[in-house]
VOGU-3710 file (C-alpha; in Angstrom, 3 decimals, decimal comma):
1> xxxxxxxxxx> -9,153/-4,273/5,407  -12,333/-1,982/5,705  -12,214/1,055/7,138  -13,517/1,692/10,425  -14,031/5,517/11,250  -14,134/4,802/14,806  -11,521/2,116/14,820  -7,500/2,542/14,380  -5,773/-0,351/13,433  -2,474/-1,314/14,138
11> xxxxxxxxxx> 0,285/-2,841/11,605  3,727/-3,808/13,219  6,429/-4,253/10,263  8,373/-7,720/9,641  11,552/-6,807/8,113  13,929/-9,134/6,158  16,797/-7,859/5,459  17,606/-9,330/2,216  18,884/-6,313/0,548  21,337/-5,640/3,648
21> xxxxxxxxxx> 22,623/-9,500/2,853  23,313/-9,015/-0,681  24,414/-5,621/-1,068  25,716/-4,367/2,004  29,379/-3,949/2,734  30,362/-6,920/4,864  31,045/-4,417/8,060  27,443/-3,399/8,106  26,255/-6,799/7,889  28,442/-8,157/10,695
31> xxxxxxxxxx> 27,251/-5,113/12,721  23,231/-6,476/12,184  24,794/-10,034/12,957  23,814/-11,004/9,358  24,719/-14,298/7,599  27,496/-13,780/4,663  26,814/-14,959/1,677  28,302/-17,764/-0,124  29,711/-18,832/-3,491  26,465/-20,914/-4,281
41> xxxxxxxxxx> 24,633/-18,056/-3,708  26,248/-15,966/-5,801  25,590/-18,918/-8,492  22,226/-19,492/-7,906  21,665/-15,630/-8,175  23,035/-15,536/-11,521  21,283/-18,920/-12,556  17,696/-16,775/-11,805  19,273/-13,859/-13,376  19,621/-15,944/-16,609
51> xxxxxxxxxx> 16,337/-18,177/-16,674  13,383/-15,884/-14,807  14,916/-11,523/-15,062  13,558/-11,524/-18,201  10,077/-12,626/-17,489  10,123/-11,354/-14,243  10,352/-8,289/-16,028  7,190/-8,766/-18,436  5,204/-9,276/-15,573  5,542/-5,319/-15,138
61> xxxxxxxxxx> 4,745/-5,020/-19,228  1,894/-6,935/-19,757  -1,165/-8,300/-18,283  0,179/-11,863/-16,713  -2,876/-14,754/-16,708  -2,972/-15,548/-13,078  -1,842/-19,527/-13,955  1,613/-18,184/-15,804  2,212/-16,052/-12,419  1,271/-18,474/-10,287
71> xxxxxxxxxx> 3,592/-20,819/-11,739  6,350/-18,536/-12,238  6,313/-17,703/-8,690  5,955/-20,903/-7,252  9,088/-21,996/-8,714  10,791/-18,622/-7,369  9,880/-19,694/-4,624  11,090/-23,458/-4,432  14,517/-21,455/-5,832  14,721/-18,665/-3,274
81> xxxxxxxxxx> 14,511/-21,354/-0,327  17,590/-22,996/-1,137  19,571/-20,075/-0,516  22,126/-20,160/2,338  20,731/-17,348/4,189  16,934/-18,303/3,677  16,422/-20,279/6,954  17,976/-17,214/8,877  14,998/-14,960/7,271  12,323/-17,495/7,483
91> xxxxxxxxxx> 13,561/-17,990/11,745  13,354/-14,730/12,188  10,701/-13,745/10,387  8,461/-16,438/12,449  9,726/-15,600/15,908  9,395/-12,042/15,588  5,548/-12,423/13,983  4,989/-15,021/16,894  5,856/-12,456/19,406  3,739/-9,710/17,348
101> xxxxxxxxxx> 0,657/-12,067/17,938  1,607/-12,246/21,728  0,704/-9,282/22,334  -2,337/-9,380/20,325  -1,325/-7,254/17,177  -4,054/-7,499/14,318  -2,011/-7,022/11,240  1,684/-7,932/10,286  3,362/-6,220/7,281  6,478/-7,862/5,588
111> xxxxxxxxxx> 9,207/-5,386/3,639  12,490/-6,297/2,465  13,672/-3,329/4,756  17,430/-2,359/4,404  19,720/-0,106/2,659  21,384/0,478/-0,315  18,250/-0,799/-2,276  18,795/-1,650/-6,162  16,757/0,605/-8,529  13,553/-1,002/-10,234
121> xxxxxxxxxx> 14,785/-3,205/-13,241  18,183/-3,808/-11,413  16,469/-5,535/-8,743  17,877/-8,874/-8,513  15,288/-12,142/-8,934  16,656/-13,360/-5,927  15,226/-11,064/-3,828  11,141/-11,267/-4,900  12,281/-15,375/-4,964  12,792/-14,374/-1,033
131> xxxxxxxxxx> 10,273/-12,826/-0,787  7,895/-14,632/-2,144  9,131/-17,998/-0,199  8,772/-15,690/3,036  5,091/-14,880/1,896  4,294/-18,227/1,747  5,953/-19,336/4,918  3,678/-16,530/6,419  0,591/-17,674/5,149  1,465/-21,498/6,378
141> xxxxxxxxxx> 2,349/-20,877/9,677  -0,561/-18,004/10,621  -3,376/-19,428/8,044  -6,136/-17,188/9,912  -4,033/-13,700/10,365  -4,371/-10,783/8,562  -0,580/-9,633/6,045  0,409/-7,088/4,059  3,500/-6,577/2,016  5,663/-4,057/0,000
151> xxxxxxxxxx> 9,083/-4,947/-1,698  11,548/-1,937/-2,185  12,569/-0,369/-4,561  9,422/0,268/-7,218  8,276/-3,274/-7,127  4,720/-2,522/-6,267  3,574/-4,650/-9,237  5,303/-7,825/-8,344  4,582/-7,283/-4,388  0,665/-7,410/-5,509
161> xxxxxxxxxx> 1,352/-10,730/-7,473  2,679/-12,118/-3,941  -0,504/-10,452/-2,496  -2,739/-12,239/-4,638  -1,025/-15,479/-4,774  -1,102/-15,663/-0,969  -3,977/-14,133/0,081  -2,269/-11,042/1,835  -5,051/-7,898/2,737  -2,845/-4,753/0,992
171> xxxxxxxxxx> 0,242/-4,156/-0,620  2,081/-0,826/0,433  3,108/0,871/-2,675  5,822/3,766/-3,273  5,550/4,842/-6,656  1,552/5,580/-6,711  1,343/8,638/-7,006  3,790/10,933/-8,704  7,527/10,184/-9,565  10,702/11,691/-7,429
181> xxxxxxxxxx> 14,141/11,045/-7,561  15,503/8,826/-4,924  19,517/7,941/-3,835  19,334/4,413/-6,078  17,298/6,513/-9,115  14,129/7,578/-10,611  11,368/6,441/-9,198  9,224/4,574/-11,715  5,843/4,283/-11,971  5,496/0,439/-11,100
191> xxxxxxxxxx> 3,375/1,397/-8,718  0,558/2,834/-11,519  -2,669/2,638/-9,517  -4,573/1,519/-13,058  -2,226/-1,660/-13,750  -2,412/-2,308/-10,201  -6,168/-1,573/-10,000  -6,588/-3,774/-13,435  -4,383/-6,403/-12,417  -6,529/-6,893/-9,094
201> xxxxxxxxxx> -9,805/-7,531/-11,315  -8,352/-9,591/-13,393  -7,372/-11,722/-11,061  -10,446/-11,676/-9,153  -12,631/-12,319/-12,463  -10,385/-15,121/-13,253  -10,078/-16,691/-9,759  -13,136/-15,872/-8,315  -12,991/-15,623/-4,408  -9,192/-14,768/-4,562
211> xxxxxxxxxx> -8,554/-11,667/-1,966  -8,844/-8,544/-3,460  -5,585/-6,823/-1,507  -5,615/-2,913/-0,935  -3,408/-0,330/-2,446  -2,044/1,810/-0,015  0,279/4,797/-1,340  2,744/6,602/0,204  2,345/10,184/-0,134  5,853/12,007/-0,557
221> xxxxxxxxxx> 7,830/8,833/-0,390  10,354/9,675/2,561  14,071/10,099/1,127  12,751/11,079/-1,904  13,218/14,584/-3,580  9,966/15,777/-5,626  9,837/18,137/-8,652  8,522/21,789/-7,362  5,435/21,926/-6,364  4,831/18,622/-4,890
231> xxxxxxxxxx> 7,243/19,534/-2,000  3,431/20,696/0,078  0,827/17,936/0,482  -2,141/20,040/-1,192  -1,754/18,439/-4,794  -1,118/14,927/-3,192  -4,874/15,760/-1,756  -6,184/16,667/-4,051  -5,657/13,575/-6,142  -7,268/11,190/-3,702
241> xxxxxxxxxx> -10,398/11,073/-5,007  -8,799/11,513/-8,863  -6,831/8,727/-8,644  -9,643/6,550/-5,883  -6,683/5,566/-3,826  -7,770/2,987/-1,357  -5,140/4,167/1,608  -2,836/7,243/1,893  0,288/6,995/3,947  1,588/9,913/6,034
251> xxxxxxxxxx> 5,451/9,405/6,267  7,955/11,838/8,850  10,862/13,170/6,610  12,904/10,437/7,241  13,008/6,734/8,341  11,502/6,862/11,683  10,638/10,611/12,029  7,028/11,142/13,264  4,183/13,047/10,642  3,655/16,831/11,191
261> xxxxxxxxxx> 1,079/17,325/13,668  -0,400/19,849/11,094  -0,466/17,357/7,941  -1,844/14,703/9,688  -4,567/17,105/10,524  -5,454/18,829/7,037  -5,240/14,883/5,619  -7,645/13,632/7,720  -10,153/16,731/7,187  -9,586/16,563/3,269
271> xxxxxxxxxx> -10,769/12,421/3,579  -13,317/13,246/5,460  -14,723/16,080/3,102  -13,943/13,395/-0,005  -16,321/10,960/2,007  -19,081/13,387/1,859  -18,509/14,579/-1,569  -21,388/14,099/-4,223  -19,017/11,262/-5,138  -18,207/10,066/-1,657
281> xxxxxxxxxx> -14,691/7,812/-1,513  -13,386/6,842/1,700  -9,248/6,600/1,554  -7,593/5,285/4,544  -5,332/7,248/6,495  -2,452/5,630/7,982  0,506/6,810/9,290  3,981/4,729/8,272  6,375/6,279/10,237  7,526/7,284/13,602
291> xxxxxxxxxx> 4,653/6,556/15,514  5,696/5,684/19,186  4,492/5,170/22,550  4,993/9,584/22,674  2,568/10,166/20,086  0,116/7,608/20,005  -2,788/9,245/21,458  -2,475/11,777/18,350  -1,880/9,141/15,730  -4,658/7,204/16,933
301> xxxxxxxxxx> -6,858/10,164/16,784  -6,453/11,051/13,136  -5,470/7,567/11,493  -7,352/4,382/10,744  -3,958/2,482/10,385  -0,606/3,408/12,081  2,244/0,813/10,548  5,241/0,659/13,228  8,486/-0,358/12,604  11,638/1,620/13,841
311> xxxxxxxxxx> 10,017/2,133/17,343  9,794/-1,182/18,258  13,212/-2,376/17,001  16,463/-2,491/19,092  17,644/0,790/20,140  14,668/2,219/18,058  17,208/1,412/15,168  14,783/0,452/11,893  17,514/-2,378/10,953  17,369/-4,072/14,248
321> xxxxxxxxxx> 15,771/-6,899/15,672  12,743/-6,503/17,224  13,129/-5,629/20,932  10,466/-7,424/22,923  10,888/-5,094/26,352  9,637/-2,123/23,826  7,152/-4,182/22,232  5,591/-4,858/25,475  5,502/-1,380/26,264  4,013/-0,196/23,432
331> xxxxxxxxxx> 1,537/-2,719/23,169  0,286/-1,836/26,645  -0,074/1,725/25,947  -2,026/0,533/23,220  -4,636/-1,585/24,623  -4,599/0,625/27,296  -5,539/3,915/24,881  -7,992/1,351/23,382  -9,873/1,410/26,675  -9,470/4,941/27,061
341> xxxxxxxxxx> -10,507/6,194/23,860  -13,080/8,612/24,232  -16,483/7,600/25,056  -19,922/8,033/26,438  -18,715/9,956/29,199  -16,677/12,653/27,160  -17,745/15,872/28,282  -20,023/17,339/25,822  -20,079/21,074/25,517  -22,718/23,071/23,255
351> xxxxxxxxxx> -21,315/26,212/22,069  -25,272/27,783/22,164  -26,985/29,184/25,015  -30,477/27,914/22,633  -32,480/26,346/24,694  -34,051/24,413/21,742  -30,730/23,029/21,109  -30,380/21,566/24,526  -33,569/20,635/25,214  -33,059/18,746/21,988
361> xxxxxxxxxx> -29,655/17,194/23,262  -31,719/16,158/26,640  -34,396/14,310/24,789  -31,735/11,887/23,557  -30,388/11,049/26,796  -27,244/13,240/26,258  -25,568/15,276/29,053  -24,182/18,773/28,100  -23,442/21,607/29,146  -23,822/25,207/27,479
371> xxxxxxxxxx> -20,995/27,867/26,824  -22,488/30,998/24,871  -19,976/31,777/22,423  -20,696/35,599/23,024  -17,467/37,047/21,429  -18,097/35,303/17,509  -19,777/37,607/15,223  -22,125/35,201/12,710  -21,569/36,367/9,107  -24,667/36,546/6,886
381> xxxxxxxxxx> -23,756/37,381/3,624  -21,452/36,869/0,720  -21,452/32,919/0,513  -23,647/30,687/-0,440  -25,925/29,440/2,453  -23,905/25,748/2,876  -20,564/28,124/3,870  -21,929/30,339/6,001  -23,707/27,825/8,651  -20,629/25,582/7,939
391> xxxxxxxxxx> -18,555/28,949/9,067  -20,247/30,260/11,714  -20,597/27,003/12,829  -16,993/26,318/13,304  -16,193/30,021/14,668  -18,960/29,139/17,361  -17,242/26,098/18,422  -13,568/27,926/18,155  -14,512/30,302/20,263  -15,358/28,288/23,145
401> xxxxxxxxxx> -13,019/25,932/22,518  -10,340/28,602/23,358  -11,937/28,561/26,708  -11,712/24,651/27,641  -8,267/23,533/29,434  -9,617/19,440/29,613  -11,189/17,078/27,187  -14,714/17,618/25,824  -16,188/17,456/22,674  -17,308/21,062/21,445
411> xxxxxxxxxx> -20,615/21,075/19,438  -21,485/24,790/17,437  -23,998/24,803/14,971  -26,049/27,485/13,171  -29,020/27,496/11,178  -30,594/29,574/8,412  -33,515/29,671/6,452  -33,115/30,086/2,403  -35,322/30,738/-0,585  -33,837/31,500/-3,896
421> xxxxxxxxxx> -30,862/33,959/-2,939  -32,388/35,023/0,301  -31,117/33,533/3,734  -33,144/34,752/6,535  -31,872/34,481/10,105  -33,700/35,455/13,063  -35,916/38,315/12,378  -35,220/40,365/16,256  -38,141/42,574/15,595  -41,785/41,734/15,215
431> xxxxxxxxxx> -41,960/43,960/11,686  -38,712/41,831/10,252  -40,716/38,712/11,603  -44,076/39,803/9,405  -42,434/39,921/6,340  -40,088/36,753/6,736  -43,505/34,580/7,238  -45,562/36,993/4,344  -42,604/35,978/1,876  -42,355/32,087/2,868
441> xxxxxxxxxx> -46,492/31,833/2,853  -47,208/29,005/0,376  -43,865/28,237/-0,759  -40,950/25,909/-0,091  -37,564/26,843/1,935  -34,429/25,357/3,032  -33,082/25,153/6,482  -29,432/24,495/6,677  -27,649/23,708/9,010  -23,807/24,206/9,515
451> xxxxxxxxxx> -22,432/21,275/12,253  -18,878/21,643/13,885  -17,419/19,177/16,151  -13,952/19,892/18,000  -12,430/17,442/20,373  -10,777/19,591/22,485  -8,336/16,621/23,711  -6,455/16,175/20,665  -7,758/19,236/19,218  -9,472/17,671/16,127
461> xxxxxxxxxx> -12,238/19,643/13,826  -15,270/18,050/12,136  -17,450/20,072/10,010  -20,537/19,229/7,967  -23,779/20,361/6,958  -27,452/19,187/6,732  -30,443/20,704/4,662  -34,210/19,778/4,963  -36,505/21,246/2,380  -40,282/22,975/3,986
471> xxxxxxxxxx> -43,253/23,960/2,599  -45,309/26,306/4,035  -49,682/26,417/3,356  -51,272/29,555/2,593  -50,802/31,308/5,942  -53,141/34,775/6,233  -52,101/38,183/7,522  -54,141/37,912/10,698  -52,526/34,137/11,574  -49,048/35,657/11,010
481> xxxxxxxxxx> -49,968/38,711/13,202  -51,525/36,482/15,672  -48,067/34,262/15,823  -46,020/36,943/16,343  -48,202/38,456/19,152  -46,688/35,055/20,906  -43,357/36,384/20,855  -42,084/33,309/19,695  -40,948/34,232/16,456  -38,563/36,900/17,271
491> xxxxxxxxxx> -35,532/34,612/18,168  -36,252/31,921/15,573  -34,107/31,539/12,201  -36,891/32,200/9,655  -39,021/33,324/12,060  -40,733/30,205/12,911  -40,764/27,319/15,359  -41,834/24,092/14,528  -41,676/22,193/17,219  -43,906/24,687/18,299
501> xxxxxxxxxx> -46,383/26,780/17,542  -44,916/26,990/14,202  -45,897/23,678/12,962  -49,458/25,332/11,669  -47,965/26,772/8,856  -45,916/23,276/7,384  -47,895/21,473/4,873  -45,084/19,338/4,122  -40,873/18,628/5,296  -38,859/16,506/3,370
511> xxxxxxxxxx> -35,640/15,918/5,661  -34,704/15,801/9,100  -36,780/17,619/11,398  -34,311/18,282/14,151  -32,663/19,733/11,444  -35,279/22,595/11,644  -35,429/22,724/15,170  -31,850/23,736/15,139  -29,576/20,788/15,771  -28,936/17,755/13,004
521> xxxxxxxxxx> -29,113/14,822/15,403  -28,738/12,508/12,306  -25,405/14,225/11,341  -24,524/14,667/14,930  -24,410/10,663/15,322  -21,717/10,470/11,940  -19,511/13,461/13,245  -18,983/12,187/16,926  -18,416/8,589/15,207  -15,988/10,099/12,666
531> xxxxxxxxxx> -14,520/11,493/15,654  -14,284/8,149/17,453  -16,359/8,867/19,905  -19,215/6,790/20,743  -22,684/8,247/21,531  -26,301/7,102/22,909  -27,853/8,561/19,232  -28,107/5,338/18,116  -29,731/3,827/20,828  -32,574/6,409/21,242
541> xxxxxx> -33,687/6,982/17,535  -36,744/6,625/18,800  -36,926/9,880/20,492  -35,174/11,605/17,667  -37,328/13,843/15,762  -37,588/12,742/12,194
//
């Protein structure tokens, strides 16, 4: 399931309620309308108990050849289908995918959704023999559609041999990342990104052309209580890129709670700096709970996955059946935001009143307007050169963002000339001009740029940077003297222009030229598609300075 930056994908949740069937009292089950179970059951759950728990359980311990798994599942599987209640699951499980695919959803995700859950090594065989059977009926019936899977509680490691066997695209896991302390225990650490990780490889250096599923981990598992310190998502950031998980999941606090408007928000920007690190790793955000017909303009914003469950069910209850009238619904908001995602036609706004920066936007075939942000105050010193453009960049486009009451996409950027430890900005008088050009004579500079993007509709930031290196020639006291006589200098961020009369003095640029005129267009193109929104960059690279 690759990640598409400009692309959310949708995941609607198949839930079989095994759990609920074995384990819940009788009074909840006859308020889901649930089968009972019977005394062959009961038997046949103790026969697996006896012949398969314990190497169910060394599937967990030890590196499994694919063959012994494959086998071991298959007749799981052949055993969990002979269970009273199976045909109930496998009925339901069909009709409610069928209707999924109705309404053109991409992606399905089976769970063994239900409460109580049994703690990881007290999970019954019975209920991955379900689930495996239901994995398989899945993959027989829809051949050509895209699944994903997760079996509760902690049995991440034995949901990816499912994966594998059947070809599924990800496996949602739990226990990834840190351990808590749930209502049926300890969380254990089945979900250990290496075994899982190593377990993938090996299967895919052993079966070559097997589907290599994604690991998506929750972070803060909902019902769960952390150890302190781990209550705030800033360490579950940071470990992203540590740990190179594939797909973070943003959960509300509880089953069917939407995701803080502000942790979605810091999540996304923390990917997106990971993606442009010197090691650059793309996670997936997704969001696994609470997403609804309310909020899906904002959760389609940020995430490249929402996974929706309780919303859709019967009453908005998450152990109800799937309720086709809010399906429906929710389905047609979604196509219809698909259409209406932001495009072309979003208002673009340039937080400049440079008319190098426009005239550049122009050349490209983009329409803008310009807002001076007159009231920001652009801070010079005291960071390195990256930070400061990247700052007043941002404060630019925050400023006149505070101004906008519609949609629009907000571009500020700011550019500064450095050698060594100096930056130079624009000179203002002709005397500060004379010695910017006597000190960059014959050597090479850096002009960086800071780039911030703000889409005023959902009220999402982007922020990046570019850098192109210049070297100047030998330029004389009387050419410099001359240039400045032009007045063209003054206003200029190293007191040149080289789209202009500036382009003498370059002997040589290694980097993006619009870069040094004052606006990235190269970096331009990856934050609007970052952003979702679609541009004509990529259509008129040919009038793009390079």
């Amino acid at each position: 399931m690759e990640r598409l930056s400009d692309q959310c994908k949708f995941i609607g949740m198949l839930h079989a309620p095994v759990n609920t069937i074995l384990a819940a009292p009788p009074s909840s089950s006859k308020l889901l309308r649930l089968p009972t179970t019977t005394k062959e059951d009961w038997l046949l759950v103790e026969l697996l108990e006896k012949e398969f728990g314990a190497s169910l359980q060394s599937v967990a311990e030890r590196f499994f050849p694919p063959g012994e798994t494959d086998a071991l599942l298959a007749t799981l599987e052949e055993k969990g289908a002979t269970f009273s209640f199976f045909s109930f699951l496998r009925d339901r499980m069909i009709k409610e995918a069928e209707l999924y695919f109705r309404f053109s959803a991409e992606t399905l995700m089976l769970e063994n959704i239900a409460a109580p859950y049994f703690v990881r090594n007290r999970q019954p065989v019975a209920i991955v023999a379900v689930m495996a059977q239901l994995a398989g009926e899945l993959r027989r019936t829809f051949p050509d559609k895209q699944f994903g899977i997760q079996i509760l509680a902690f049995s991440d490691d034995l949901a990816l041999a499912i994966a594998l066997r059947h070809g599924f695209r990800f496996v949602r896991s739990e226990s990834g990342l840190f351990a808590g302390l749930r209502p049926e225990g300890p969380t254990p650490n089945q979900g250990n990104l290496a075994a899982l990780y190593a377990t993938r490889n090996q299967w895919q250096a052993l079966r070559p052309g097997v589907e290599a599923p994604q690991i998506f981990v929750d972070l803060r598992k909902k019902h769960t209580v952390f150890p302190a310190g781990l209550e705030q998502l800033e360490v579950w950031k940071e470990n992203l890129l540590f740990q190179k998980v594939e797909g973070a999941i943003l959960t509300g606090a509880a089953t069917g709670l939407p995701v803080d408007r502000t942790e979605l928000q810091e999540l996304r920007t923390a990917i997106d700096a990971a993606a442009s690190a010197p090691f650059p790793w793309k996670t997936q955000l997704l969001i696994g709970s609470g997403v609804s017909v309310d909020n899906l303009a904002l959760c389609r914003h940020y995430a490249d996955g929402v996974i929706v469950g309780s919303s859709l069910k019967k009453q908005g209850y998450w152990e109800n059946v799937l309720d086709e009238k809010r399906l429906e619904q929710f389905m047609a908001s979604w196509h219809a935001s698909s259409k209406n995602r932001p495009g072309p036609s979003c208002p673009i706004i340039l937080a400049s009143s440079s008319p190098r920066r426009i005239e550049l936007l122009k050349k490209t075939g983009i329409k803008c307007r310009s807002v001076s942000p007159d009231a920001f105050q652009e801070i010079m010193t005291g960071k390195p050169a990256e930070q400061l453009a990247m700052q007043n960049a941002i404060g630019k486009a925050r400023i006149v963002a505070e101004q906008m009451d519609s949609e629009g996409l907000i571009v500020g950027c700011d550019t500064v000339i450095v050698m060594g430890e100096t930056i130079f900005g624009k000179p203002g008088t002709p005397e500060k001009a004379f010695e910017t050009l006597r000190l960059l004579s014959g050597k090479t500079h850096r002009v960086v740029s800071g780039l911030a993007l703000i889409d005023v509709r959902i009220g999402r930031e982007w922020l990046d940077y570019a850098v192109t290196e210049v070297t100047f020639r030998e330029i004389s006291e009387d050419e410099i003297r001359a240039y400045i006589a032009t007045g063209e200098p003054l206003d200029k961020a190293g007191a040149y222009a080289i789209q202009e009369g500036g382009q003498i003095f370059v002997k040589k640029r290694e980097g993006s030229e619009s870069n040094v005129i004052g606006l990235p267009l190269e970096l331009l193109e990856a934050g609007m598609k970052c952003l979702g929104i679609p541009s004509k960059l990529s259509l008129m690279k040919d009038r793009i300075p390079k």
